[in-house]
C-alpha positions as CSV (number, residue, x, y, z in Angstrom):
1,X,91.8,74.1,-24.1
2,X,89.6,72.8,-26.6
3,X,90.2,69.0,-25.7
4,X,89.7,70.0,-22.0
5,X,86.1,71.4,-23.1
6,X,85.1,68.7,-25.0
7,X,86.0,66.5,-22.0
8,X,84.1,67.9,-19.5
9,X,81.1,67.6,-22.3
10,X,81.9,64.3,-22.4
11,X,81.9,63.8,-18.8
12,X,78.5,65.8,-19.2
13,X,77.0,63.7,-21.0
14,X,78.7,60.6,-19.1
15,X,76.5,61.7,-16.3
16,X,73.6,63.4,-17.3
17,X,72.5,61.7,-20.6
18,X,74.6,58.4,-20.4
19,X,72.4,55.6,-20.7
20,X,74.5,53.8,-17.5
21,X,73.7,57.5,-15.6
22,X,70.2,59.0,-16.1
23,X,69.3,56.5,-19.2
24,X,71.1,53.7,-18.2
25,X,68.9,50.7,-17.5
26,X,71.4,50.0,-15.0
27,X,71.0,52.9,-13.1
28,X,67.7,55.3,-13.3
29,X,66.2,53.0,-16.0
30,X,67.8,49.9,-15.4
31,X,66.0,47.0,-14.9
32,X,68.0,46.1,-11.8
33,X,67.4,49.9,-10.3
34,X,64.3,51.5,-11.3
35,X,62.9,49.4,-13.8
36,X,64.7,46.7,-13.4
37,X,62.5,43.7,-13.6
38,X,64.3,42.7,-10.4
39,X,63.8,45.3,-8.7
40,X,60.8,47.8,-9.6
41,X,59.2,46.0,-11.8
42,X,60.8,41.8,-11.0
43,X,58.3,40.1,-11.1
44,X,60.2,38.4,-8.1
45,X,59.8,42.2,-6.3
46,X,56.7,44.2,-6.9
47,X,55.3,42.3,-10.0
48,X,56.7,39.0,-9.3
49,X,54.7,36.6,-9.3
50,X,56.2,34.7,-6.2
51,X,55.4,38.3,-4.1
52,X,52.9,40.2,-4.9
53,X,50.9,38.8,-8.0
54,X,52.5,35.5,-7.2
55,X,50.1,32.8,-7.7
56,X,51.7,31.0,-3.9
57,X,50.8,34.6,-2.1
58,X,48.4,36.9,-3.7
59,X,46.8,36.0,-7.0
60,X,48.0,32.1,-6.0
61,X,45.6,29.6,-7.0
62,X,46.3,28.3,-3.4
63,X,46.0,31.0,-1.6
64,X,43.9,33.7,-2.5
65,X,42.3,31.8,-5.5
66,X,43.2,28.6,-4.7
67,X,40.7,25.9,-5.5
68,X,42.0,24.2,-2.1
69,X,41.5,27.7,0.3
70,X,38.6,29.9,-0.8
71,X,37.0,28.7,-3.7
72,X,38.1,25.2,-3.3
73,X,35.4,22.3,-4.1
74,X,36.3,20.9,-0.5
75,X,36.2,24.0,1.3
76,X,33.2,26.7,0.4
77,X,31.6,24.9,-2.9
78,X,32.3,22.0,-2.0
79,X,29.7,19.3,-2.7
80,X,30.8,17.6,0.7
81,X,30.5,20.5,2.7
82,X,28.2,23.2,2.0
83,X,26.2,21.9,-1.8
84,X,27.0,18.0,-0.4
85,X,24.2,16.2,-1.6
86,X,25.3,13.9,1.9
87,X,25.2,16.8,4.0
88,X,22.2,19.8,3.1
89,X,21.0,18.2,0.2
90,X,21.8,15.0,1.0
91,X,18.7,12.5,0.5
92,X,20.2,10.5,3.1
93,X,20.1,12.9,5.3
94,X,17.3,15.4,5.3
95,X,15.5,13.8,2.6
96,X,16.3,10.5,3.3
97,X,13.5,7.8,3.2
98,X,14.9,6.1,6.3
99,X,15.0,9.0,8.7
100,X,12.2,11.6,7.7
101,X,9.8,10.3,4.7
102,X,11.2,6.9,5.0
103,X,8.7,4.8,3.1
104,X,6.3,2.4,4.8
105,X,8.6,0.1,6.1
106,X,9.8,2.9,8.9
107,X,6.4,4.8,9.6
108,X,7.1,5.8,13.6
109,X,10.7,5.4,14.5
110,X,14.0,3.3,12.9
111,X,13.2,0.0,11.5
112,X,15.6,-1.5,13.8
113,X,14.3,-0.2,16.9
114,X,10.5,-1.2,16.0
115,X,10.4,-4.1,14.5
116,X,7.5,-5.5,12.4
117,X,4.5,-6.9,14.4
118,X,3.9,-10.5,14.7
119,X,0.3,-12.3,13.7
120,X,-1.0,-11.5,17.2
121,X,-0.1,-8.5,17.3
122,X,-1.3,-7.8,14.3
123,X,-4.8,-8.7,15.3
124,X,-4.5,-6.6,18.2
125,X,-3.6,-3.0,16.7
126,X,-5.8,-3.3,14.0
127,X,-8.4,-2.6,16.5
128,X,-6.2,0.5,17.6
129,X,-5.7,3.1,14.3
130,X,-3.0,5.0,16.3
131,X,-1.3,2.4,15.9
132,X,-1.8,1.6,12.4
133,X,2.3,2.7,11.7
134,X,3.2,-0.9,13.1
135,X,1.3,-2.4,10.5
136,X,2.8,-0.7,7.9
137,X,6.0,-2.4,8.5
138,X,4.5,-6.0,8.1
139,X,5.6,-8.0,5.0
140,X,3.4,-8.9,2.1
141,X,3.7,-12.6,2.9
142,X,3.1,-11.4,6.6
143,X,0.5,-9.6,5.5
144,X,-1.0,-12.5,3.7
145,X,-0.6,-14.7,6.2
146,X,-2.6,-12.9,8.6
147,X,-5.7,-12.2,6.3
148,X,-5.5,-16.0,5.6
149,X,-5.7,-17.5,9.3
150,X,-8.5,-14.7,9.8
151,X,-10.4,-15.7,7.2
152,X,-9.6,-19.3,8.0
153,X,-10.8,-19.0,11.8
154,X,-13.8,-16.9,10.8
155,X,-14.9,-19.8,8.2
156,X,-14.2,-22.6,10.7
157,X,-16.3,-20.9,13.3
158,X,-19.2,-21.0,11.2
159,X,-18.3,-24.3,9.9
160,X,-18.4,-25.9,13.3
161,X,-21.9,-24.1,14.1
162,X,-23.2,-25.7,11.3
163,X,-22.0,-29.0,12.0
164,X,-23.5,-28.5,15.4
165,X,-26.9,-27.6,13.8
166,X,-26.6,-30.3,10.6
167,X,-25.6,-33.0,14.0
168,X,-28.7,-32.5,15.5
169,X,-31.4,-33.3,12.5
170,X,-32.7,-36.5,12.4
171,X,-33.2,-37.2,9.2
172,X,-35.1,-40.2,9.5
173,X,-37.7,-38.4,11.3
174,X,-37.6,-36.0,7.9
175,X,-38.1,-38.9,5.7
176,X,-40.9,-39.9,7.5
177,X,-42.7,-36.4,6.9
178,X,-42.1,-36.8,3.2
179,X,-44.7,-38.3,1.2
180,X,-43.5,-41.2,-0.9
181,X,-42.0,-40.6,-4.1
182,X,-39.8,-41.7,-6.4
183,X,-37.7,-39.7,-8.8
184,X,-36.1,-41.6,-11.3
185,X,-35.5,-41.5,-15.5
186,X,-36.2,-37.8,-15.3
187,X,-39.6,-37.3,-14.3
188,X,-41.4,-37.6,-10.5
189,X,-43.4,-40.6,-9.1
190,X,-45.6,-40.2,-6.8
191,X,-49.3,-41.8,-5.5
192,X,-50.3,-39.3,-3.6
193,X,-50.1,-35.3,-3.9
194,X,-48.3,-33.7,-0.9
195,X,-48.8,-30.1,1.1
196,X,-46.9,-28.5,3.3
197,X,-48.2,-25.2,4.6
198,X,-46.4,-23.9,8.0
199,X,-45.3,-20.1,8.3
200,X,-44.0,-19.0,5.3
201,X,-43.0,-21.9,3.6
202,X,-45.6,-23.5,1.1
203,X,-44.6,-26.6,-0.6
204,X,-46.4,-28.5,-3.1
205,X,-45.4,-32.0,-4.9
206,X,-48.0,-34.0,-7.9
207,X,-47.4,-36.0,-10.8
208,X,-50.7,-34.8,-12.0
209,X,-49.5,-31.8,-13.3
210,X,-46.3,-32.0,-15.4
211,X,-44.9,-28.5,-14.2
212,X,-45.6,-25.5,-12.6
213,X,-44.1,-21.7,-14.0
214,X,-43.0,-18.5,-12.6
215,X,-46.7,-17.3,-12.4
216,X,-47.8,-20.2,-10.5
217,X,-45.0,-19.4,-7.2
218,X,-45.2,-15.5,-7.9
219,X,-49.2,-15.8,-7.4
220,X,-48.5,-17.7,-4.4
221,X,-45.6,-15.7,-2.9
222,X,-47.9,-12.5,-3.0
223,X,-50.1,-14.6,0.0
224,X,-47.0,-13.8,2.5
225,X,-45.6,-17.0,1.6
226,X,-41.3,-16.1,1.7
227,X,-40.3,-19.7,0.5
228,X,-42.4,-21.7,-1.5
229,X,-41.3,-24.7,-3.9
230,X,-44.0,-26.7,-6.3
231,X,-43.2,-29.9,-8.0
232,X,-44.4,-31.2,-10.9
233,X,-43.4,-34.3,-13.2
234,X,-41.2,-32.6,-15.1
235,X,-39.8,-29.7,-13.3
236,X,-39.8,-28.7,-9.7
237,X,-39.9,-24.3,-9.0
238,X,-38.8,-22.7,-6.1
239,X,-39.5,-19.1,-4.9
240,X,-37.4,-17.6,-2.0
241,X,-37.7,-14.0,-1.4
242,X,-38.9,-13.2,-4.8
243,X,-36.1,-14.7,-6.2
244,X,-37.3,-17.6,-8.7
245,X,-35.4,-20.6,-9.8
246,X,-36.8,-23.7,-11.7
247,X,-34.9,-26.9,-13.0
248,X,-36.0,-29.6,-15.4
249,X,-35.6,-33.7,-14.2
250,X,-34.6,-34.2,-17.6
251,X,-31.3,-32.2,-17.2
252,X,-30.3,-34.8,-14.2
253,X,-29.8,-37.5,-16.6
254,X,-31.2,-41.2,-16.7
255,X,-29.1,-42.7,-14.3
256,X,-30.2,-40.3,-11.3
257,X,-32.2,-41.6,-8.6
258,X,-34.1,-40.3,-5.8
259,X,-36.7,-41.3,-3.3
260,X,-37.8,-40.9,0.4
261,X,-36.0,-44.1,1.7
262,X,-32.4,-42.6,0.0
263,X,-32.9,-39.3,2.2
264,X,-33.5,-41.3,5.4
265,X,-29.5,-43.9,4.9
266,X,-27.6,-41.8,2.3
267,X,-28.6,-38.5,1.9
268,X,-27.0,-37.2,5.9
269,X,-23.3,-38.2,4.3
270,X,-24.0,-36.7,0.9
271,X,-25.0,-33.5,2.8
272,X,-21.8,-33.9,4.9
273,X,-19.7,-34.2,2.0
274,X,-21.2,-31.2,-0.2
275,X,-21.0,-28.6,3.0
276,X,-17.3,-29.5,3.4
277,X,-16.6,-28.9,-0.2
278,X,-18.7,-25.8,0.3
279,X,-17.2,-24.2,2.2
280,X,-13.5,-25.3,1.4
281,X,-14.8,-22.7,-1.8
282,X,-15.7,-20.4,0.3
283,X,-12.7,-20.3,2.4
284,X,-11.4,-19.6,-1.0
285,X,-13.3,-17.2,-1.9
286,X,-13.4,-15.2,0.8
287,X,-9.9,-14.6,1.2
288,X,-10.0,-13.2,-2.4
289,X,-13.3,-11.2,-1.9
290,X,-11.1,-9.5,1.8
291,X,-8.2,-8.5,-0.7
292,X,-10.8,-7.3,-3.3
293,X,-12.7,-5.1,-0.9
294,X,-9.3,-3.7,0.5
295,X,-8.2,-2.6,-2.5
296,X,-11.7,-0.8,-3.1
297,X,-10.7,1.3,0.5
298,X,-7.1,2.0,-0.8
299,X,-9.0,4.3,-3.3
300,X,-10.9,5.9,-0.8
301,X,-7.6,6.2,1.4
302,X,-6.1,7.7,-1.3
303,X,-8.3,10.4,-1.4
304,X,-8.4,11.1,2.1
305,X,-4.4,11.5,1.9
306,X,-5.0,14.0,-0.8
307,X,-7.1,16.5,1.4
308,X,-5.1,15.9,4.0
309,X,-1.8,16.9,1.9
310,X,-0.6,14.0,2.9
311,X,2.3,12.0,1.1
312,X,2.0,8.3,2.1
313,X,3.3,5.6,-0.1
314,X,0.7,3.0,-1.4
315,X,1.8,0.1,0.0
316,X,1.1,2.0,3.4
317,X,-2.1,2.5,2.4
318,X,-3.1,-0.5,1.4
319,X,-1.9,-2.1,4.5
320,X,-4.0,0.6,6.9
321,X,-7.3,-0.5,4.2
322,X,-6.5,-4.1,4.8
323,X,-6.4,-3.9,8.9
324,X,-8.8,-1.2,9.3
325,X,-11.6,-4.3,7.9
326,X,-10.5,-6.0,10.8
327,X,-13.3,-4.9,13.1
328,X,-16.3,-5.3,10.8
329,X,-14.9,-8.7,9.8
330,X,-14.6,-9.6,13.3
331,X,-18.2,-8.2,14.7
332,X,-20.2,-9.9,11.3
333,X,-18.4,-13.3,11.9
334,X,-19.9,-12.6,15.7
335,X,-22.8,-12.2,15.0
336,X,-23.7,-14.9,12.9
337,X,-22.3,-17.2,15.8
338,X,-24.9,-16.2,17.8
339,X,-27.4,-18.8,18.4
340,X,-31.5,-17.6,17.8
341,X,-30.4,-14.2,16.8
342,X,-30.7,-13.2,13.3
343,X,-28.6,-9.9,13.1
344,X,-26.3,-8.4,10.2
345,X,-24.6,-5.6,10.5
346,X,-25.8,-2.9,7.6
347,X,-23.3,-2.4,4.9
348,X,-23.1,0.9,4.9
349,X,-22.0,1.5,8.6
350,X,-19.7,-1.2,8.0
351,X,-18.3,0.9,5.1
352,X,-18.5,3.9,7.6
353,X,-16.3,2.4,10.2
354,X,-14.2,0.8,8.0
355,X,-13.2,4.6,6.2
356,X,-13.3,6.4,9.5
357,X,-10.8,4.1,11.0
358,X,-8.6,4.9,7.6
359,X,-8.6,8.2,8.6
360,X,-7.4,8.1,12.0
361,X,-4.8,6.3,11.0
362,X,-3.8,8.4,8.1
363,X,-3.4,11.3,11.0
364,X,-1.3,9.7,12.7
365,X,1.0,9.2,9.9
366,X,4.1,10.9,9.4
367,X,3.8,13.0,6.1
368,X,6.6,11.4,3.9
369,X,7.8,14.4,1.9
370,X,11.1,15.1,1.7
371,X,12.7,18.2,3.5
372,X,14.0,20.3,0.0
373,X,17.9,20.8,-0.5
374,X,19.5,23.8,-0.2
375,X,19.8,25.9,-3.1
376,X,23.1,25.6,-5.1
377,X,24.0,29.7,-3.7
378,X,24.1,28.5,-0.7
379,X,27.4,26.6,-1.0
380,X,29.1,29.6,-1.7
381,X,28.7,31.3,1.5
């Protein structure tokens, strides 16, 4: 009776505290049951990382987290997409220089669809300042170039006026109003004193007096006289315009000669040959003296770009100060082609034109400020 009881204990606890019954981690509290690992709690069931925390399906780095679905570089942040410097922030692309603030060498539509203006042209729309963003595309030797043969024509015009003028003297007949006189080992020789009085030139020549000074021509300049030259023996002073020069024989040298029958056979050549070399200098010079004065309007279209709040590069600039002295240049040179009229344009409406014609085509200018990136938050969206 006794063994039967403590059977049916044994089947008691068999059942109800038998670790393979209520215990048994193969039953309520095993790991293939309840708590099972593969089952409850397997991580290839509930916890498992291939289901539910698995990295391929929920918590997977490519799916949920992946770097390749949601927070992938490539997808939502990634810097060919959304924070792409070569899409928002891309500076060749809303920034760029050669679509929207492309520097001066695309001012007013693609380089290849515009292309830079030739010499004539160039004459032609520096007279228009709308059209001043062709010009910016020229080339520095273009550029150059340009400036050069203008300069060059403008200096050959007046060249050839003068040779027209020079042409037309006689200069025999000029000799022959000169009084006779020699000038030789570095003092004057004359017989005879000589005056010429006419308008307002007063010219004086004597060996009797060995030289004349600065009060001498100022005394006579104050009688209206605008040009007046007196020669001594030793020195010969000149007046023009209040202006007063004076130079000593002796600094010639020994060996220099002049006298009234020289300036009727040699001196028309000698003439010829200084006015050539004249103005070969000042074909020179006035090439440098176009680039100089250019560079003195790049300031003031500097400033003008700076109240308009403006962003043009320099070279731009410099190009609109050089073609926008086109017009002045070109209605001085003009002018002094006219025959019997004595008119010069006033400097400072030349310098007023010049800056107003800066301006307008400053306006017209695109502004060449880039279009800011996006901000990096952006991406993430």
């Amino acid at each position: 009776m006794n063994n039967q009881l403590n059977g049916e204990s044994n089947m008691d606890s068999n059942q109800q505290g038998s670790p393979y019954q209520q215990g048994n981690v193969y039953q309520q509290g095993n790991a293939y049951q309840q708590g099972n690992v593969y089952q409850q709690g397997n991580a290839y069931q509930q916890g498992n990382s291939y289901q539910q925390g698995n990295a391929y399906q929920q918590g997977s780095t490519y799916q949920q987290s992946n770097a390749y679905q949601q927070g992938n570089a490539y997808q939502q942040g990634n810097t060919y997409q959304q924070g792409n410097p070569y899409q928002q922030g891309n500076v060749y692309q809303q920034g760029n220089y050669n679509q929207q603030g492309n520097s001066y060498g695309n001012y007013g539509g693609d380089a290849e669809s515009q292309k830079a203006p030739n010499i004539f042209q160039q004459f032609v729309f520096s007279f228009v300042p709308p059209l001043y963003g062709r010009l910016t595309k020229v080339k520095v030797g273009s550029m150059i170039g340009f400036v050069t043969l203008l300069v060059l024509a403008a200096t050959l015009l007046s060249f050839a006026s003068v040779m027209i003028s020079f042409s037309s003297i006689d200069m025999e007949k000029i000799a022959a109003q000169l009084p006779e006189f020699e000038l030789s080992g570095g003092r004057l020789y004359m017989e005879e004193e000589f005056l010429f009085d006419e308008g307002n030139v007063f010219v004086y020549m004597t060996e009797d007096i060995d030289s004349f000074s600065y009060d001498d021509a100022d005394l006579i300049a104050d009688e209206g006289y605008q040009d007046v030259m007196l020669v001594g023996r030793d020195r010969i002073s000149i007046m023009q315009n209040g202006e007063y020069q004076q130079l000593d024989f002796s600094d010639l040298g020994d060996h220099f000669e002049l006298s009234r029958e020289w300036i009727a056979t040699e001196l028309a050549p000698f003439i010829m040959v200084i006015i050539i070399v004249a103005y070969i200098v000042y074909f020179l010079w006035r090439i440098l003296w176009y680039f100089l004065c250019a560079a003195v309007y790049l300031l003031f279209a500097m400033i003008i770009a700076s109240v308009m709040n403006k962003q043009v590069p320099g070279e731009a600039l410099f190009r609109i100060a050089v073609y926008a002295k086109v017009l002045m240049f070109a209605v001085a040179t003009l002018f002094d082609l006219i025959p019997l009229v004595d008119i010069s344009v006033p400097f400072l409406f030349r310098v007023a034109v010049t800056i107003v014609f800066i301006c307008f085509a400053i306006v017209k200018l695109p502004d060449n400020r880039p279009t800011p990136a996006p901000m990096m938050g952006q991406g993430w969206r």
